[in-house]
C-alpha positions as CSV (number, residue, x, y, z in Angstrom):
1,X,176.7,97.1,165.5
2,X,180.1,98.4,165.1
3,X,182.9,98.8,162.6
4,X,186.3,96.6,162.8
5,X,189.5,98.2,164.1
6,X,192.7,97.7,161.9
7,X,193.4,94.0,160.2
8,X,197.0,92.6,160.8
9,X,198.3,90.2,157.9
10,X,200.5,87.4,157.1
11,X,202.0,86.5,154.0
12,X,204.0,84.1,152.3
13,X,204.5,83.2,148.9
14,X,206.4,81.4,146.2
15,X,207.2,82.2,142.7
16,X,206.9,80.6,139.2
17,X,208.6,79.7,136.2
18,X,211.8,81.7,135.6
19,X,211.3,82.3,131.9
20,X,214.8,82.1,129.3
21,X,215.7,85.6,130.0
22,X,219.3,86.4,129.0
23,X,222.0,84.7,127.5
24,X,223.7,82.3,129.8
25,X,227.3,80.4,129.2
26,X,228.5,77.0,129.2
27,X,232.3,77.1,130.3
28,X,233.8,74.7,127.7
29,X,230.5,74.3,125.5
30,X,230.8,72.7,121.7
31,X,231.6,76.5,119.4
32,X,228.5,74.6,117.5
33,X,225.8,74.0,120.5
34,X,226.8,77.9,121.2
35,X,226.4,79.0,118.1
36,X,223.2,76.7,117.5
37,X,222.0,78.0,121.3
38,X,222.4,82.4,119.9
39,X,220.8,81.5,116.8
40,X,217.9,80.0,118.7
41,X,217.9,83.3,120.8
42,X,217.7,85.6,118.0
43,X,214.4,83.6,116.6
44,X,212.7,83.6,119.8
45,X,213.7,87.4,120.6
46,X,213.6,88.7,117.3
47,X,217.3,90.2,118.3
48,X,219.9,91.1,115.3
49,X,217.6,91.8,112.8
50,X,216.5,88.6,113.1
51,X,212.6,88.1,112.9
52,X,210.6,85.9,115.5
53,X,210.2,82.8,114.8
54,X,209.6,80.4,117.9
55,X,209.7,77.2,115.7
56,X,213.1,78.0,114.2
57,X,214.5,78.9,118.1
58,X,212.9,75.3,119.4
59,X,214.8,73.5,116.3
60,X,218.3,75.2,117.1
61,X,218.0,74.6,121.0
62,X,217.3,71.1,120.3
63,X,220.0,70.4,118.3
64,X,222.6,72.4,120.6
65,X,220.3,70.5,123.5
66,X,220.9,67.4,122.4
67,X,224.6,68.1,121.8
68,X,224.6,68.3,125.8
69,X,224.7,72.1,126.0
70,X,223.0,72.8,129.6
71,X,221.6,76.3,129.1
72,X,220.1,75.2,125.7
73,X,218.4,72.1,127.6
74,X,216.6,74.6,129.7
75,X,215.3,76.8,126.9
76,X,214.0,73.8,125.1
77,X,211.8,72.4,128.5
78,X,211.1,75.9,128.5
79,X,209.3,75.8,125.0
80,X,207.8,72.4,126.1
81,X,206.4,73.7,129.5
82,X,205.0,76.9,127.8
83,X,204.1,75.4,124.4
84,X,206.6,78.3,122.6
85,X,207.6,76.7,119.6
86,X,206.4,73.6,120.2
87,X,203.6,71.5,121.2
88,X,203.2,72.0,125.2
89,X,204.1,68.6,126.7
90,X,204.8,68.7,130.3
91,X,206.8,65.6,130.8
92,X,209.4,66.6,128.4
93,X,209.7,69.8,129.7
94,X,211.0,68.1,133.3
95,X,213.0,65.5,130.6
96,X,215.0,68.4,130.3
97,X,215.3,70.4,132.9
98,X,216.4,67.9,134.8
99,X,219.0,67.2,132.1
100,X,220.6,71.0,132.8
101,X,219.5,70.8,136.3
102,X,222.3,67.9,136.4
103,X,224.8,70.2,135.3
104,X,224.5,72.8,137.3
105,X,222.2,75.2,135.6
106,X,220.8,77.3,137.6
107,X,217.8,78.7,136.1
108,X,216.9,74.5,135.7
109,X,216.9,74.2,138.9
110,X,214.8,76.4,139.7
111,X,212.2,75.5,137.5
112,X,212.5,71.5,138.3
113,X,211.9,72.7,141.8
114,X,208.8,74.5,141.1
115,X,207.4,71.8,139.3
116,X,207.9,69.5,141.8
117,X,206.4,71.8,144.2
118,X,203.1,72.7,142.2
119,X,202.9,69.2,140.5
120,X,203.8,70.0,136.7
121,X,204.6,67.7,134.4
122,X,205.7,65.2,137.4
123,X,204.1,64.3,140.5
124,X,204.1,66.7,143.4
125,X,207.1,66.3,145.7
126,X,207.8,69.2,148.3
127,X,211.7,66.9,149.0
128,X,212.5,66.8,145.6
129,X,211.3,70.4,145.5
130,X,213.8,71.6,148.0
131,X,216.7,69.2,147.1
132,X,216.6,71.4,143.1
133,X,215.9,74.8,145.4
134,X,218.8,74.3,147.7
135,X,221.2,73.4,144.8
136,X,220.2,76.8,143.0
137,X,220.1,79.0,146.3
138,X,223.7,77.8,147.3
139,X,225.0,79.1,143.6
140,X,223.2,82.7,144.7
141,X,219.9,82.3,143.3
142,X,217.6,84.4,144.9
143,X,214.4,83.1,143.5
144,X,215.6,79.7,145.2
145,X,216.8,81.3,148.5
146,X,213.4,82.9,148.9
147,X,211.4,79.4,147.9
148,X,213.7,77.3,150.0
149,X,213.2,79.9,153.0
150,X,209.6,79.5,152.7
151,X,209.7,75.9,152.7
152,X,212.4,76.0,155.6
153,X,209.5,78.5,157.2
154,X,206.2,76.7,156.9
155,X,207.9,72.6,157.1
156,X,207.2,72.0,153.3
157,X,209.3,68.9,152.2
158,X,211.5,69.9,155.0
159,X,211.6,70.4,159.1
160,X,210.3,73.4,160.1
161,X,213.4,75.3,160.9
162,X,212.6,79.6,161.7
163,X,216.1,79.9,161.9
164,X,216.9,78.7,158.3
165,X,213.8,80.5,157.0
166,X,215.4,83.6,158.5
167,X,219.0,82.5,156.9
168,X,218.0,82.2,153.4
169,X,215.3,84.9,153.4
170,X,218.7,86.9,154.8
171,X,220.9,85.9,152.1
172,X,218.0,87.0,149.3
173,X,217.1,90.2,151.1
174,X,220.7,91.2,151.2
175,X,220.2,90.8,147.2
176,X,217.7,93.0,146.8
177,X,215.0,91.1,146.6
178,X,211.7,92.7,148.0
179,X,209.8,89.2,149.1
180,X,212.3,88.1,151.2
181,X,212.8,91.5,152.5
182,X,208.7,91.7,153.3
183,X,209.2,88.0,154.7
184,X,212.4,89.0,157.1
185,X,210.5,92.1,158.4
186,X,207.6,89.6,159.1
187,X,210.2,87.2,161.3
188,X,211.5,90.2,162.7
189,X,208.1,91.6,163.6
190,X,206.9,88.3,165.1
191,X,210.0,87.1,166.9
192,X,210.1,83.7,163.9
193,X,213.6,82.4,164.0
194,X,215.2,85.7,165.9
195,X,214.7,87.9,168.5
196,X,212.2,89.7,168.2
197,X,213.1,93.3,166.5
198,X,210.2,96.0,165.4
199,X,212.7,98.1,164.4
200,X,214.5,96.2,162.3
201,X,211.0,94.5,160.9
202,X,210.3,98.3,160.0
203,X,213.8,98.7,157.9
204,X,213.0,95.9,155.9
205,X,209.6,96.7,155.5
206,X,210.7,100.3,154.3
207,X,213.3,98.9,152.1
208,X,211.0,96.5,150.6
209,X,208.3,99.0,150.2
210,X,210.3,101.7,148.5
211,X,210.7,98.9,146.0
212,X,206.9,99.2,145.8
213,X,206.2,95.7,147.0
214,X,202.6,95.7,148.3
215,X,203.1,93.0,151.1
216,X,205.6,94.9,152.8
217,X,204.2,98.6,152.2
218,X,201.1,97.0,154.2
219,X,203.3,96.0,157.1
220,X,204.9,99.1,157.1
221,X,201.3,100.9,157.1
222,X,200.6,98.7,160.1
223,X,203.4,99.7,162.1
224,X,202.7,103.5,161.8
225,X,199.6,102.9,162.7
226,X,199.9,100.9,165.9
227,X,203.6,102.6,166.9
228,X,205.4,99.1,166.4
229,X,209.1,99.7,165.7
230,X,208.1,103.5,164.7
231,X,206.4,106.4,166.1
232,X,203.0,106.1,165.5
233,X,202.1,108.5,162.9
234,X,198.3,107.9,161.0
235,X,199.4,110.2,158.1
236,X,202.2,107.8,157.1
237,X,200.0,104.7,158.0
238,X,197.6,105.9,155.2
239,X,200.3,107.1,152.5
240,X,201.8,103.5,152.9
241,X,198.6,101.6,153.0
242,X,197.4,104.1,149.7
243,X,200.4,102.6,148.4
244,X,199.5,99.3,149.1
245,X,195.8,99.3,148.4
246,X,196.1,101.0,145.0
247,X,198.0,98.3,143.9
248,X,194.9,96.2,144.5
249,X,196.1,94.8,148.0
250,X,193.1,93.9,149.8
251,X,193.6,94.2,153.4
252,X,195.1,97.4,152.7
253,X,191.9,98.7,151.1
254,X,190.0,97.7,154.4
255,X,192.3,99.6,156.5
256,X,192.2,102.7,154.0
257,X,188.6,102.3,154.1
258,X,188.9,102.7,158.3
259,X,191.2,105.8,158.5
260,X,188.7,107.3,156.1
261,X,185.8,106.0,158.1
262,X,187.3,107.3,161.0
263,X,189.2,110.1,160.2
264,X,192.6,108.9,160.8
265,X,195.3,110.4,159.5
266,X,193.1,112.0,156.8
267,X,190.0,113.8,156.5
268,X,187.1,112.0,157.7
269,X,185.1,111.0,154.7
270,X,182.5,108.3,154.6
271,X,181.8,108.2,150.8
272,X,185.5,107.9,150.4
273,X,185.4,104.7,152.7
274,X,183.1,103.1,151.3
275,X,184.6,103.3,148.5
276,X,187.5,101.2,149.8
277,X,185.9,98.9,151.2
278,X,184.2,98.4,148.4
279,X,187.0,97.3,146.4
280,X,188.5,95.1,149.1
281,X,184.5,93.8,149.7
282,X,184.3,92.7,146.2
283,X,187.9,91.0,146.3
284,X,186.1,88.8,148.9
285,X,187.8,90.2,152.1
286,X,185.3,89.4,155.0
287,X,185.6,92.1,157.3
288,X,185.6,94.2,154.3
289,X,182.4,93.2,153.4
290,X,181.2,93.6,157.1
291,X,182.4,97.1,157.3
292,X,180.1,97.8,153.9
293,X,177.5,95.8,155.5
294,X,177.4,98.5,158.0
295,X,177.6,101.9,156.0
296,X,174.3,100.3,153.6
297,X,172.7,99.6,157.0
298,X,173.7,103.2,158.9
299,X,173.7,105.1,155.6
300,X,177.3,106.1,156.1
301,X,178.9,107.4,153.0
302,X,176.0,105.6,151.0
303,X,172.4,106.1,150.4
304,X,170.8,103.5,153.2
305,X,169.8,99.8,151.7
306,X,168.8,97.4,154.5
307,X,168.7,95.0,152.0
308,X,172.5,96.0,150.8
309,X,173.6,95.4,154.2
310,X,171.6,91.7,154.1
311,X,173.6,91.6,151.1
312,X,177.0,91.7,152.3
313,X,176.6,90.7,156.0
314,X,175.3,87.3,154.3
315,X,179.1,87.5,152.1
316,X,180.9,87.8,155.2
317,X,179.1,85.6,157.2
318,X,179.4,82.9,154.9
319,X,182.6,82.6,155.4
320,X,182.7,82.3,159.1
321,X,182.6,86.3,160.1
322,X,181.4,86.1,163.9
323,X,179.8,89.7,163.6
324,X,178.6,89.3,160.5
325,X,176.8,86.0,161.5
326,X,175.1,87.6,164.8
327,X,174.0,90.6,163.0
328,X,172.4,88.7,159.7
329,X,170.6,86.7,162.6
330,X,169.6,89.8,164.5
331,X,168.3,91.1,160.9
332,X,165.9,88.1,160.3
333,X,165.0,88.4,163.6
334,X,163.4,91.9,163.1
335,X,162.4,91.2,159.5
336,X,164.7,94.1,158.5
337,X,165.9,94.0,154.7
338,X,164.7,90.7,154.4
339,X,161.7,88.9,155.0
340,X,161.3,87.6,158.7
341,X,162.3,84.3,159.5
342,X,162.9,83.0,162.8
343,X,164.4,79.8,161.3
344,X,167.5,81.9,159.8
345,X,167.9,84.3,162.0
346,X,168.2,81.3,165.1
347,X,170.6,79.3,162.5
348,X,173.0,82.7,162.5
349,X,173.1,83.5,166.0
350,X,174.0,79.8,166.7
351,X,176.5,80.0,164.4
352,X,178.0,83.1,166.0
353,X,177.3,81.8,169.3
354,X,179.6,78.4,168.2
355,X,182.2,80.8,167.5
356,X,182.3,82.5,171.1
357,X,179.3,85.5,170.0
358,X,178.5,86.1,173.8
359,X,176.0,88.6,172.5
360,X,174.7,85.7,169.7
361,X,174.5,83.4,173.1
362,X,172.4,86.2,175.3
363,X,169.9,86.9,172.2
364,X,168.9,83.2,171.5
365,X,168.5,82.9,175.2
366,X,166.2,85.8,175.4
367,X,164.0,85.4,172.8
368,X,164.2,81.8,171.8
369,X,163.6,78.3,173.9
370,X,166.3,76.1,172.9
């Protein structure tokens, strides 16, 4: 039984609601809606000495809602999405979104287009999804450039187009805005939509990470440590992946828990990588819970529990781990922290042998008549 070497990654992701935030304008809005529309901000911010009061701001964005004024509109779907104020009612909420989506407002947009991607308040629609994204992303929005990348990248209510993924995550990165910078270094790194660029997948994932996004300070981990775009250099493959993993990012957790287990980069120290694959075991990660398997079973960094290691080689095997499959098998097998059982032990070598074990394949041959 061995250990795992490094994991790679993939990620992509969308975000959610963008929540009322600061004051927008309405070129040409009615004094009153405007008036009506600060008032409403003061209550809900409890700004110039005004006291909360989310009841009082839903009653003066309605009124300056209803007068037609657009940022207004999408404060009060806000307070119907969220139930701020208000009731929560889901269908009003798109009511009126849609009704400042229609004139232009940006931050409506945005929101009508994550409902219609997730399904709230109106019934899933990836089109309608990217039609609202691509109006806000074409006024700047970077939230929207980054969704309608993703969409653009993975063929959600759109062809699958790299090159467009790689424009709009482009025009969001060049914003500032760390996902799309993790998501460009990703294109880079894998040749998606342009030529394929390791250096330049490590800029962005150094511009990204510095902005402490956990996604990309993995990547960047990843290509200190295999020498992809960079000089390969353990010691900054563990500070980034520290970085990473203490924000609670799994697969950077495993791959601490690695250097540690085998001294790279940092002082060897089993107890230590246990305890990182610990944390990254418990999040559910597979090989994670393989690699903790293993210490319970050797004794590595942690006193040895045979049945521990049943424990989490049955985690990881359960969801479809090829190692952890042939050695849970090999485990019943001998009768070794757990009871013996022929039965189980044949059921997880086949398993692992249906995934390609040649080892799983050789054992049931040996000792078993098919």
């Amino acid at each position: 039984m061995s250990t795992r070497n490094i994991s790679t990654f993939a990620l992509l992701f969308a975000v959610l609601f963008i929540a009322c935030g600061a004051r927008a304008e309405q070129p040409g809005a009615n004094p009153d809606a405007e008036a009506l529309y600060e008032r409403g901000n003061d209550y809900f911010q409890g700004d110039n000495g005004t006291p909360v009061n989310k009841e009082e701001a839903f009653n003066c964005w309605k009124k300056a809602a209803e007068m037609g004024h657009a940022p207004s509109q999408h404060r009060l779907a806000y307070c119907y999405h969220f139930g701020e104020g208000v009731a929560q009612d889901l269908e009003k909420a798109i009511e009126w979104w849609r009704k400042s989506a229609e004139q232009g407002c940006v931050k409506a947009q945005f929101n009508l287009a994550t409902c219609y991607y997730v399904g709230a308040g109106v019934e899933k629609n990836f089109e309608e999804a990217v039609k609202w994204y691509r109006k806000a992303a074409e006024q700047g929005d970077v939230d929207s450039q980054h969704n309608l990348a993703v969409c653009y990248h993975t063929g959600e209510g759109v062809e699958k187009n790299p090159e467009e993924a790689v424009k709009w995550y482009r025009k969001a990165a060049e914003q500032g805005y760390a996902k799309s910078q993790n998501n460009l270094a990703v294109c880079y790194s894998k040749g998606f939509g342009v030529t394929q660029d390791k250096a330049e997948a490590v800029k962005w994932y150094r511009i990204a990470a510095e902005q402490g996004n956990m996604k990309a300070q993995l990547g960047l981990g990843f290509c200190y440590n295999q020498g992809a775009g960079v000089e390969k250099n353990d010691e900054e493959a563990v500070k980034w992946y520290r970085s990473a993993a203490d924000q609670g990012e799994v697969q950077a957790q495993h791959n601490l828990g690695i250097h540690y287990l085998e001294g790279l980069g940092v002082g060897q120290d089993n107890a230590e990588a246990v305890k990182w694959f610990r944390k990254a075991a418990e999040q559910g990660y597979p090989e994670a819970q393989y690699c903790l398997a293993f210490c319970y079973l050797t004794g590595k960094g942690v006193a040895q529990d045979d049945a521990e290691a049943v424990r989490w080689f049955r985690k990881a095997a359960e969801q479809g781990d090829l190692e952890a499959q042939h050695n849970l098998g090999v485990l019943y097998y001998n009768g070794v922290g757990v009871e013996k059982d022929y039965t189980e032990a044949l059921k997880w070598l086949r398993n692992a042998a249906a995934q390609g074990s040649e080892k799983s394949v050789l054992f049931i041959k040996e000792f078993y008549i098919d």
